[in-house]
C-alpha positions as CSV (number, residue, x, y, z in Angstrom):
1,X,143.1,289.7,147.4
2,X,142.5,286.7,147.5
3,X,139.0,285.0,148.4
4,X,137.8,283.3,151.8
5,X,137.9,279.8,152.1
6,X,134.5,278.2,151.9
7,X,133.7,275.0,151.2
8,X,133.8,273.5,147.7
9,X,131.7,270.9,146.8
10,X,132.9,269.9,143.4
11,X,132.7,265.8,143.0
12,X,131.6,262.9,144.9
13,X,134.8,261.0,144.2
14,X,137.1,263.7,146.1
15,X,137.1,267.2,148.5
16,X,139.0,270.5,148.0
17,X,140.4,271.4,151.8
18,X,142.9,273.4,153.2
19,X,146.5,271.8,153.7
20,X,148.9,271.9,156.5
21,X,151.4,273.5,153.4
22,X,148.9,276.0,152.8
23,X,146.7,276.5,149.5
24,X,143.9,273.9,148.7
25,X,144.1,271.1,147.5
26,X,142.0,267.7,146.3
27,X,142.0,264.4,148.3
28,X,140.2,261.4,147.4
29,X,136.8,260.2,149.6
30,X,137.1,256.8,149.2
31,X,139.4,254.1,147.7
32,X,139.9,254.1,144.0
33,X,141.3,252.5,140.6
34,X,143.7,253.3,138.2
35,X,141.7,253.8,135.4
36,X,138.7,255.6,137.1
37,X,137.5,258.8,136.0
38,X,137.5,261.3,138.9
39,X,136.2,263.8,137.0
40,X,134.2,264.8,133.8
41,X,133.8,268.3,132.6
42,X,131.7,269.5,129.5
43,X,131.8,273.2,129.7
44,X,135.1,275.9,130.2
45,X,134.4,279.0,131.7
46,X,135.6,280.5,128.4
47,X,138.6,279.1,126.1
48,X,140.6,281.3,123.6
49,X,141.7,280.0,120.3
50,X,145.1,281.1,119.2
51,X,145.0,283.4,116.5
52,X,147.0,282.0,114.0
53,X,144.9,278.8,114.5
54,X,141.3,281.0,114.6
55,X,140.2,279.4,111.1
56,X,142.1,276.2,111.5
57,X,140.0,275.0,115.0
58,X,136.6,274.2,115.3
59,X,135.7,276.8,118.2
60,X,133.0,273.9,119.7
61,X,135.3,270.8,119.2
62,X,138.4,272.3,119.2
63,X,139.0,269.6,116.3
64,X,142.0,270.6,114.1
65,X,143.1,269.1,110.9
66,X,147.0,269.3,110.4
67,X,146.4,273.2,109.0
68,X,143.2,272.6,107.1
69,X,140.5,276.0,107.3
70,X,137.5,274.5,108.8
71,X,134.9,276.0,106.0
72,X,131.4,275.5,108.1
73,X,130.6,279.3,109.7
74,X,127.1,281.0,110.8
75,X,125.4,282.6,108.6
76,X,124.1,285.9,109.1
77,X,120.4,284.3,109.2
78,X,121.3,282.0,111.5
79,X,122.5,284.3,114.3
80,X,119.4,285.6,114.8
81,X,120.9,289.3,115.3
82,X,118.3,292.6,114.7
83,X,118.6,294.1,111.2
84,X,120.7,297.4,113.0
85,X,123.3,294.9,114.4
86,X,125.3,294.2,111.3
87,X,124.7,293.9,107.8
88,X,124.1,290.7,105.8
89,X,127.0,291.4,103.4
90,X,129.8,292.2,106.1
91,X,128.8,289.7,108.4
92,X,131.9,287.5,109.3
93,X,130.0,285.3,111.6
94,X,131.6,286.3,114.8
95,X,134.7,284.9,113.8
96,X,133.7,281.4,114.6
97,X,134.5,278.4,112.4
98,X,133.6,275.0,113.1
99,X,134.4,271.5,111.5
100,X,130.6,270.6,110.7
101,X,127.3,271.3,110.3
102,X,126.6,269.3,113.6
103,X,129.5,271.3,115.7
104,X,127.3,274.5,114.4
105,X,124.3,273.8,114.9
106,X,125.6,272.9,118.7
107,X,127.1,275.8,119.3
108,X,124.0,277.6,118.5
109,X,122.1,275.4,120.6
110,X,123.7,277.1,123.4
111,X,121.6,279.0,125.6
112,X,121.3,282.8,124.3
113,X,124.2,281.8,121.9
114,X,123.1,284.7,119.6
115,X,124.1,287.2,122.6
116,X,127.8,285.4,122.5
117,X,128.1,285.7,118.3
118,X,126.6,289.2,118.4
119,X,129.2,290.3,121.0
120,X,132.1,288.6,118.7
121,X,131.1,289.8,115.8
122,X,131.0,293.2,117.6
123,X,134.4,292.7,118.5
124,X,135.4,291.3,115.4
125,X,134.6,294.3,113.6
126,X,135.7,296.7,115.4
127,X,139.4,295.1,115.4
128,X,139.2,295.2,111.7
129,X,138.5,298.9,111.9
130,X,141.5,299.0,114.4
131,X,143.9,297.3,112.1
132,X,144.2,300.8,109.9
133,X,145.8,302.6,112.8
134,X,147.4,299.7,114.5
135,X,150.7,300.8,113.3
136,X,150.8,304.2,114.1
137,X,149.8,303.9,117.7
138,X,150.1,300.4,118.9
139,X,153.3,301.1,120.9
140,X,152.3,303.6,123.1
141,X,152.2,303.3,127.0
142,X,154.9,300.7,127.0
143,X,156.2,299.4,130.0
144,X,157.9,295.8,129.2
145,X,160.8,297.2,131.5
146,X,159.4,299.1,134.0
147,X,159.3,297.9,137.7
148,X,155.7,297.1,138.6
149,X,154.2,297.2,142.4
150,X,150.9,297.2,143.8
151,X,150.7,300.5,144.4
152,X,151.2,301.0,140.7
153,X,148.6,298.7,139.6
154,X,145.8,300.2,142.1
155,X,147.2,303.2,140.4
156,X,146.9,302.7,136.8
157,X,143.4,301.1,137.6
158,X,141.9,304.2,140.0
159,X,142.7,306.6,136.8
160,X,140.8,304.3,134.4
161,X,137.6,303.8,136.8
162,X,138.4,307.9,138.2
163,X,139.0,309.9,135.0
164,X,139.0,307.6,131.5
165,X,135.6,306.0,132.5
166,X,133.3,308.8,133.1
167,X,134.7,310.6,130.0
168,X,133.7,307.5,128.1
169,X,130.0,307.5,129.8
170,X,130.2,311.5,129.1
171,X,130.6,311.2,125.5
172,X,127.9,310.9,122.8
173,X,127.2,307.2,121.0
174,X,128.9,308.5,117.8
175,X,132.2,309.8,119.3
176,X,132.7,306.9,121.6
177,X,135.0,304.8,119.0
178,X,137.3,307.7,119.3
179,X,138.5,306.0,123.4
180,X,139.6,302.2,121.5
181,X,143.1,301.8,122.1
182,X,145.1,300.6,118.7
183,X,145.4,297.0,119.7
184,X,146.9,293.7,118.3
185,X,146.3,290.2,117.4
186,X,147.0,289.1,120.9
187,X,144.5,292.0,122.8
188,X,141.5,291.0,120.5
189,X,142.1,287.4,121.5
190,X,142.5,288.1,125.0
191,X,139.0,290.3,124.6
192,X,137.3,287.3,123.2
193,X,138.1,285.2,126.3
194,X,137.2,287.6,128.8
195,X,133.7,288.3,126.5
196,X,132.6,284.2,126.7
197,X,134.0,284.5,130.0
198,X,131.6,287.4,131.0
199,X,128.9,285.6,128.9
200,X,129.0,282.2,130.8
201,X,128.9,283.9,134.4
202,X,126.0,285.7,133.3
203,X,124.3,283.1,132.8
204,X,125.6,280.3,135.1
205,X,123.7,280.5,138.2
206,X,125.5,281.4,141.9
207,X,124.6,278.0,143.4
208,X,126.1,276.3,140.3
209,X,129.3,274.4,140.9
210,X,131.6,275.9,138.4
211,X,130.0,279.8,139.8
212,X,131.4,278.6,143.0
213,X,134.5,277.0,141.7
214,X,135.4,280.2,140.0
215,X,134.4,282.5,142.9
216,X,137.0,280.9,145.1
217,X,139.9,280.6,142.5
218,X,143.0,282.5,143.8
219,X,143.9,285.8,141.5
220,X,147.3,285.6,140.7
221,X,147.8,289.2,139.5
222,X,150.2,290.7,141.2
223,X,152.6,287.7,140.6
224,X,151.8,287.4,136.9
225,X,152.6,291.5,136.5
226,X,155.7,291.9,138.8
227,X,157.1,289.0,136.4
228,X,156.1,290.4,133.0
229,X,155.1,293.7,133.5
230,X,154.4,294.7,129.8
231,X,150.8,293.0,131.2
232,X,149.6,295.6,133.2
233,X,149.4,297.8,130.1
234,X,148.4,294.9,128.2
235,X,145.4,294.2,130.2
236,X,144.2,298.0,130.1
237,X,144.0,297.8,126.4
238,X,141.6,294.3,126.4
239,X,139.6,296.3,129.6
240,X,139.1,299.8,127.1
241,X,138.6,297.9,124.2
242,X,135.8,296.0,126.0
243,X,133.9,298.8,128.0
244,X,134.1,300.7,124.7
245,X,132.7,297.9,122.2
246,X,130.9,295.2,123.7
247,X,127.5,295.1,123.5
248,X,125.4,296.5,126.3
249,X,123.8,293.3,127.8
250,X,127.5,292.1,128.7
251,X,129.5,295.7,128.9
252,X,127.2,296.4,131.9
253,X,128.3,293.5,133.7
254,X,131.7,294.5,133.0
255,X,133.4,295.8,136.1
256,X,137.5,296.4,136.7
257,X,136.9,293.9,139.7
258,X,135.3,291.6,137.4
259,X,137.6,291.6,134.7
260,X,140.7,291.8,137.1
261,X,139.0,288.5,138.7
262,X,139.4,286.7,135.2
263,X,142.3,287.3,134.7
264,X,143.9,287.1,137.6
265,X,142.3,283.8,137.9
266,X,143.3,282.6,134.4
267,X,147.1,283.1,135.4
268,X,148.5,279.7,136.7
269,X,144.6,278.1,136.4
270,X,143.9,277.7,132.6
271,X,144.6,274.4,130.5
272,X,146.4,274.2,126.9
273,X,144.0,273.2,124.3
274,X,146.6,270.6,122.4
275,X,146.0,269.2,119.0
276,X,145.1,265.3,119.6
277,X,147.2,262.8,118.5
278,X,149.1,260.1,119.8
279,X,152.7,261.8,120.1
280,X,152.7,264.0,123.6
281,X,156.0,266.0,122.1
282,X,155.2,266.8,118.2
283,X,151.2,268.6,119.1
284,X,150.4,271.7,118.2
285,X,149.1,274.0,120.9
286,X,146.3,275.5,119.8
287,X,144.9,277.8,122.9
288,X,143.8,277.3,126.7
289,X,140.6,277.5,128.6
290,X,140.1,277.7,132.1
291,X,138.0,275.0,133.9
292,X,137.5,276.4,137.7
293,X,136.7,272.8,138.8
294,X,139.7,271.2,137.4
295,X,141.9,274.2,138.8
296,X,141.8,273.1,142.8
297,X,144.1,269.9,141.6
298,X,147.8,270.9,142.4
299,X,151.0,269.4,140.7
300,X,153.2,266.9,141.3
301,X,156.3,265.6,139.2
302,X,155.0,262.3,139.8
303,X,151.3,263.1,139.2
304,X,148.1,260.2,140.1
305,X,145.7,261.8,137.1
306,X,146.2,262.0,133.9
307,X,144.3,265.2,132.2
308,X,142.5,263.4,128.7
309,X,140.7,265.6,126.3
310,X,137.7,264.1,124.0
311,X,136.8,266.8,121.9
312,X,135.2,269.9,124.0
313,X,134.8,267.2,127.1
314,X,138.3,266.9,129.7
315,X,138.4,263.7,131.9
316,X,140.5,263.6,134.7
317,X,141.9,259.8,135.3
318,X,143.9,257.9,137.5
319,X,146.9,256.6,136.3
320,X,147.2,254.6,139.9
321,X,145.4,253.1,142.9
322,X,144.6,255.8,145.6
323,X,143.6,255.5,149.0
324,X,140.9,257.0,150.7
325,X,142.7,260.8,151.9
326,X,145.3,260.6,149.5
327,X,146.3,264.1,147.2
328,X,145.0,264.0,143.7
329,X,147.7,265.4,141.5
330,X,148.1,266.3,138.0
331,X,151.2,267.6,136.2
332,X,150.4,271.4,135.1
333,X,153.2,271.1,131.8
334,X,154.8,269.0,130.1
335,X,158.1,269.0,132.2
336,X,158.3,265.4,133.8
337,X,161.4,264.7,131.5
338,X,163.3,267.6,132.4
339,X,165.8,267.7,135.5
340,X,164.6,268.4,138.5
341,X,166.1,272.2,138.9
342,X,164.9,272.7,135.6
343,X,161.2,272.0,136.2
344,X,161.1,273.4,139.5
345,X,161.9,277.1,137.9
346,X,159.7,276.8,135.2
347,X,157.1,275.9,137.7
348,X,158.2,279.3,139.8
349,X,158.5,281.4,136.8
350,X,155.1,280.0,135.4
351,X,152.7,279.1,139.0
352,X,154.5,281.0,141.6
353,X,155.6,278.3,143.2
354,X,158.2,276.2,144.6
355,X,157.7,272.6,144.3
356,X,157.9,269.8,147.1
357,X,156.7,267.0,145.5
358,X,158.3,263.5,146.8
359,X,160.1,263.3,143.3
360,X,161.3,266.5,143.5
361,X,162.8,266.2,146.8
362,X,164.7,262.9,146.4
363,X,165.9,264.2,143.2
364,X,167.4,267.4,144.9
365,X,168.7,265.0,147.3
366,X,170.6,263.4,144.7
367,X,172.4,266.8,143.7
368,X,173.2,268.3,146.7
C-alpha cells in the first residue's frame, strides 16, 4: 500500500510535490548554480556492506583500499556489552572493521552504539552457528520459478504472523534456536541492514526529517517479487532469522509491517556504495544504503545533479543552472552511455518504470 501524500519538508533549496505524471517529485525554490550543493546528508537509514568486501570496508567511512583487510575492530571492552552477552575470547566485534582508530572511536560515539554492536555480534554469531547446517537445508522452500501474486504474498505472511510466530513466543528460551532457518551469506547481510535499519528508527524521532522522509517512501514490494520471486522466500528467512535472534530491545520493535516497509522501501530507493576513485567505469561496488531524503529525486537520462560521495557524507550537486520550478534530477545507474531502448528496460526491470525523460524521447524519435 502505498502511503498518503503529506507534505515533505526536506531542504530549503527545493520541495517534494505531486506531478501532473503522477509520483513525487523535487523542484527547485529559487534560482540556482551549477556547482551548488542542493543537498548534504550525513547519516543512511542503514547501509549494508557486501560480504565479500565485510573486512575490506571501513563500515563508518566506507573507505576501501584496493583489497587491503582494514585491521582496527572493537574490542570486547570497548562495546560496553554485560558479561552474559558474549564472552571476551569469542568476541568478533560485531563484525565491524574500520580503517582507524578515529573511524572507531566515531562509530562508537554513536548514540547507544553498543545496542547496534551487541545486536551484530548477536547476529554474527548465530550465522556462524548456522554455517554447520547451511548445506543440508539451505535449499528448502524454493520458489525462483514459481508465479508470485498478492494474494500469495498476504499468504505466506498471514501463516508466519498466524501459526510460526506464536509457536516461536510458545517455546522455552533454550529451544528457540531450533525455528532459524539455514541461511546464507546474502540473508545475514540482508539481516544486518534491516537490524541498523530498525536501530536508527528507534531512535530517530517522528518529527525528524529523515522519520518523515522514510514514512512516505513508496514500498515497491509487490513489483520487486512478481519480478524475482525467489525474494519472497528470501525475505522470510532475514524476517525468522531476525524475530528469532535479535536482541530484545530491537526484536520487539520488529513487526511484519515494519520489516515489509524496509524493504519494500529499499527496492528502487537505495544508493550503491562505490569505491572512490576517479574512473566512473573500473569502481568496485562495494554495497548500498538507503538515504529517504535523497530518494524523492527521480531520474533523467539527462540528469541536473550529480550524486558525490565524501566518505560516509553524499552531496547532491548541480551540474547546471536551474530555474526557480524546474525538476531536480539525478541518474539512478550508470546507464547514460547505453542506447536509449537499452536504458529504458534496465530502468523497467530495475525501478518499475518507464522513462520519459526529454532525452529519451528525442532518442526514440530518432528510431522509430
Amino acid at each position: 500500500m502505498e502511503p498518503a501524500h503529506i507534505q515533505i519538508q526536506i531542504s530549503e533549496l527545493f520541495e517534494v510535490k505531486l506531478t501532473d505524471y503522477g509520483g513525487r517529485a523535487c523542484f527547485a525554490r529559487q534560482s540556482q548554480q551549477r556547482g551548488d550543493t542542493v543537498l548534504k546528508l550525513t547519516q543512511a537509514l542503514g547501509s549494508s556492506i557486501a560480504y565479500e568486501y565485510r573486512k575490506e570496508v571501513c563500515h563508518f567511512c566506507f573507505a576501501y583500499d584496493a583489497g587491503a583487510v582494514m585491521k582496527t575492530k572493537i574490542g570486547h571492552a570497548e562495546a560496553r556489552f554485560q558479561p552474559s552477552i558474549t564472552g571476551a575470547s569469542s568476541f568478533g566485534g560485531g563484525g565491524l572493521r574500520f580503517c582507524s582508530e578515529i573511524c572507531k572511536n566515531a562509530y562508537m560515539q554513536m548514540e547507544s552504539a553498543e545496542e547496534l554492536v551487541e545486536a551484530f555480534e548477536t547476529l554474527l554469531q548465530a550465522f556462524q552457528r548456522s554455517n554447520k547446517r547451511r548445506n543440508t537445508d539451505l535449499q528448502d522452500d524454493d520458489c525462483g520459478n514459481a508465479v508470485i501474486t498478492e494474494a500469495i504474498i498476504e499468504e505466506r505472511w498471514r501463516y508466519v504472523e498466524n501459526e510460526w510466530t506464536p509457536k516461536l513466543s510458545a517455546m522455552k528460551p533454550s529451544k528457540r534456536h531450533l525455528m532459524i532457518p539455514a541461511i546464507d551469506e546474502e540473508v545475514y547481510s540482508c539481516a544486518r541492514f534491516v537490524t541498523e535499519c530498525l536501530f536508527r528508527l528507534k531512535h530517530l524521532p517522528n518529527e525528524s526529517t529523515m522519520y518523515q522522509a522514510f514514512d512516505q517512501l513508496q514500498s515497491n514490494e509487490l513489483q520487486k517479487i512478481t519480478e524475482f520471486p525467489v525474494l519472497l522466500e528470501f525475505q522470510l528467512k532475514v524476517y525468522k532469522f531476525l524475530k528469532v535472534v535479535l536482541p530484545i530491545g530491537l526484536r520487539d520493535l520488529l513487526s511484519s509491517a515494519l520489516f515489509r516497509k524496509i524493504l519494500g522501501s529499499e527496492y528502487g530507493n537505495s544508493f550503491g556504495i562505490w569505491e572512490q576513485n576517479e574512473g566512473n567505469y573500473s569502481r568496485d561496488y562495494l554495497g548500498y544504503w538507503v538515504l529517504p531524503e535523497a530518494s524523492y529525486f527521480n531520474h533523467s537520462c539527462a540528469p541536473n545533479l550529480a550524486k558525490k560521495r565524501v566518505g560516509r557524507e553524499m552531496y547532491f550537486v548541480l551540474t547546471s543552472d536551474v530555474a526557480a520550478g524546474e525538476q531536480l534530477c539525478i541518474d539512478y545507474k550508470g546507464i547514460l552511455d547505453l542506447p536509449v531502448v537499452e536504458r529504458r528496460n534496465i530502468l523497467h526491470s530495475n525501478w518499475f518504470f518507464d522513462c520519459a525523460c526529454e532525452r529519451c524521447a528525442l532518442e526514440l524519435q530518432s528510431i522509430h
